[in-house]
C-alpha positions in Angstrom: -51.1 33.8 -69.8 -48.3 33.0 -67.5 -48.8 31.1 -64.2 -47.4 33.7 -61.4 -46.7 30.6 -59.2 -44.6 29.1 -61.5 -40.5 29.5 -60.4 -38.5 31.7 -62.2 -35.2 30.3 -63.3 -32.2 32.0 -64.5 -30.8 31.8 -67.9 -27.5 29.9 -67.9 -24.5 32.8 -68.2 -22.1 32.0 -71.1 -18.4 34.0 -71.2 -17.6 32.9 -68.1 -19.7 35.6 -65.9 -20.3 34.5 -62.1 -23.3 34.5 -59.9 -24.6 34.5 -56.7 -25.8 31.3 -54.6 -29.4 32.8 -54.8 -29.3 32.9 -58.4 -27.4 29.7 -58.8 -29.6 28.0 -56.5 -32.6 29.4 -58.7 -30.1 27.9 -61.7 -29.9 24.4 -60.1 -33.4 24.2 -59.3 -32.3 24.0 -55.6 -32.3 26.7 -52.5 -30.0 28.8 -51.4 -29.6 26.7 -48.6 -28.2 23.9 -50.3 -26.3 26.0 -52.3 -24.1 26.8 -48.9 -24.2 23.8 -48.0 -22.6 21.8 -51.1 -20.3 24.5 -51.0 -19.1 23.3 -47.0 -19.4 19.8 -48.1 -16.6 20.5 -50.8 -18.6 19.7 -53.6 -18.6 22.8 -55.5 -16.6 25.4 -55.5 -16.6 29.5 -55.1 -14.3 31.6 -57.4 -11.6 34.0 -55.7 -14.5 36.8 -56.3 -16.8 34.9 -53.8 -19.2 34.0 -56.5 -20.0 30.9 -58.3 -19.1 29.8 -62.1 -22.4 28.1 -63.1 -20.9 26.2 -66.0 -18.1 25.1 -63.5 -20.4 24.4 -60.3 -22.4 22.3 -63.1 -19.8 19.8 -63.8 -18.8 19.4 -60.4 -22.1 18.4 -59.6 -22.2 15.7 -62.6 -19.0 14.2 -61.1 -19.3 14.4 -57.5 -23.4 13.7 -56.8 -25.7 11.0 -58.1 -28.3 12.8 -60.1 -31.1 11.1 -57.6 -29.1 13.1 -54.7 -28.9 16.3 -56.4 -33.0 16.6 -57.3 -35.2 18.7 -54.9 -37.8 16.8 -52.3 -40.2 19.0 -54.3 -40.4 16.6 -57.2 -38.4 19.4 -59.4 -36.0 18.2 -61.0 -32.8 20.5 -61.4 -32.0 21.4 -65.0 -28.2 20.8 -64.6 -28.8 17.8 -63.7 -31.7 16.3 -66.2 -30.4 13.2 -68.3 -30.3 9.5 -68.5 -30.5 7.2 -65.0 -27.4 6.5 -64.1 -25.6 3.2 -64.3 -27.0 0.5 -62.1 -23.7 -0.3 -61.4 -22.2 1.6 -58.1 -19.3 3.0 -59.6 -20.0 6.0 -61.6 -18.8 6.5 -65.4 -15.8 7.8 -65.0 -14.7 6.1 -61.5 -15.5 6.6 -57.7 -17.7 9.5 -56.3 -17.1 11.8 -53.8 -20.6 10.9 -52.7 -19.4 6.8 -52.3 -15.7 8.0 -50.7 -17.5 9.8 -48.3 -20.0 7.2 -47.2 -16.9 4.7 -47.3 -15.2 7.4 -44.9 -18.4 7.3 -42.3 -18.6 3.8 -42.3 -15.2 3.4 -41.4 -15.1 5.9 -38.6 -18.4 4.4 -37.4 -16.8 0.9 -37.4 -13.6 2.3 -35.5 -15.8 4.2 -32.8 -17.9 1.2 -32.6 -14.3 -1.0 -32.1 -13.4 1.4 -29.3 -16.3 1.4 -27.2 -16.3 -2.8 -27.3 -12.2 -2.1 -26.1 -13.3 0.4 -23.4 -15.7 -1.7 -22.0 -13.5 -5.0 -21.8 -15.2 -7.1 -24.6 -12.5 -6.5 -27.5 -9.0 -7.1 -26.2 -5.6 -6.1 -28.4 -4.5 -9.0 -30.2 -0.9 -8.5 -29.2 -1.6 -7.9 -25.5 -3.7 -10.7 -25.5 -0.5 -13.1 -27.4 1.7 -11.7 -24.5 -0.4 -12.8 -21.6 -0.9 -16.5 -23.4 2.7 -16.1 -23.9 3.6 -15.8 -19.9 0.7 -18.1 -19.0 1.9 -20.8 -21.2 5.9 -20.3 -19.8 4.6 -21.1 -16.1 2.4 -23.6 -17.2 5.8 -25.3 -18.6 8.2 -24.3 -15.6 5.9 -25.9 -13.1 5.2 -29.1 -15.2 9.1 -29.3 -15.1 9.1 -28.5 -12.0 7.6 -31.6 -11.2 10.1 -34.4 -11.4 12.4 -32.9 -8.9 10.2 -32.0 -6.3 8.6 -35.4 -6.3 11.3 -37.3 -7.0 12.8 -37.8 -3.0 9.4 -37.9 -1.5 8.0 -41.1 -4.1 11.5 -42.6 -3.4 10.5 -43.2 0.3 7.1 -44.4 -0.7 6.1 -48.1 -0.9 3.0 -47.9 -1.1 1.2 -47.3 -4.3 -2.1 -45.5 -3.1 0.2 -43.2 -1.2 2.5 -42.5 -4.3 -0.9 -41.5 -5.8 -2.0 -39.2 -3.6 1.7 -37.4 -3.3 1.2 -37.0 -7.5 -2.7 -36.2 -7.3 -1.8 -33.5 -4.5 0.9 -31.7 -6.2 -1.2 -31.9 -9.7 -4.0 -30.2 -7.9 -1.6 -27.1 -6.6 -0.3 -26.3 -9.5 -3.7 -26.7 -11.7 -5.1 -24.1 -8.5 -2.7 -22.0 -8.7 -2.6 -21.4 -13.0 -6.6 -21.2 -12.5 -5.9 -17.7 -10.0 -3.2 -16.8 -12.6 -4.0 -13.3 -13.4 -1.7 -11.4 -16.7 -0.1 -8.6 -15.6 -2.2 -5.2 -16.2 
């Protein structure tokens, strides 16, 4: 007595005959659904009559899906994909998954959307903006330091007092050290 619960599954085609995603699906041990939607993800592949090559849609699911990705949340798992584990290791037998490129892919667009918003908002700065503004800031840092000697020059000539020479110097220090504190790159 058969049980009438029990899924059917289809006989796997030989001589290269094509099938629907319904029967594929039923094939796979997986819905239609998923079907359409490994199909948009790129990782398998209609032929030119719009239907699918089970023995072909097979092995691109062996190279581009970790068998523990590819089995049902039923429990079931899909007969194409029945075997050993898989490595522990992260790189699949014969190289990189599409699975792992991808997920690299997300990460790195994540971590570049992430990048941006910290720019938008003004905590990340460009490197090379930021090496221009130092740049300036340390030129008129120099000018004015050089700037020094002639400007004080005549004035502490006149001087004999040594308090008052002081005062000339710790003046004109205090300008300039106001002034670089406003300084303000160009935006």
């Amino acid at each position: 007595m058969v049980n009438a619960s029990k899924k059917k599954t289809a006989a796997p085609l030989a001589g290269g005959k094509t099938i629907g995603a319904t029967a594929l699906g039923r094939a796979l041990g997986i819905s239609r659904e998923r079907v359409y939607q490994l199909t948009r993800d790129g990782k398998i592949a209609r032929e030119p009559d719009g239907q699918f090559d089970l023995d072909a849609v097979r092995a691109a699911l062996k190279r581009n899906l970790d068998i523990r990705q590819a089995a049902p949340s039923r429990g079931d798992k899909p007969e194409a994909l029945e075997g050993p584990a898989p490595p522990s290791s992260d790189k699949p037998p014969g190289g990189v998954s599409l699975a792992t490129v991808q997920l690299q892919h997300e990460i790195a667009k994540t971590t570049k959307a992430q990048l941006e918003v910290k720019r938008l908002k003004g905590i990340n700065i460009d490197a090379l903006e930021a090496k221009q503004a130092w740049g300036q800031h340390i030129i008129t840092v120099k000018s004015r330091l050089l700037g020094f000697a002639p400007k004080l020059a005549p004035r502490l000539a006149s001087e004999n007092d040594v308090l008052a020479c002081q005062e000339i110097i710790d003046h004109e220090i205090r300008a300039v050290l106001t002034e670089l504190s406003e300084y303000q790159p160009d935006a």
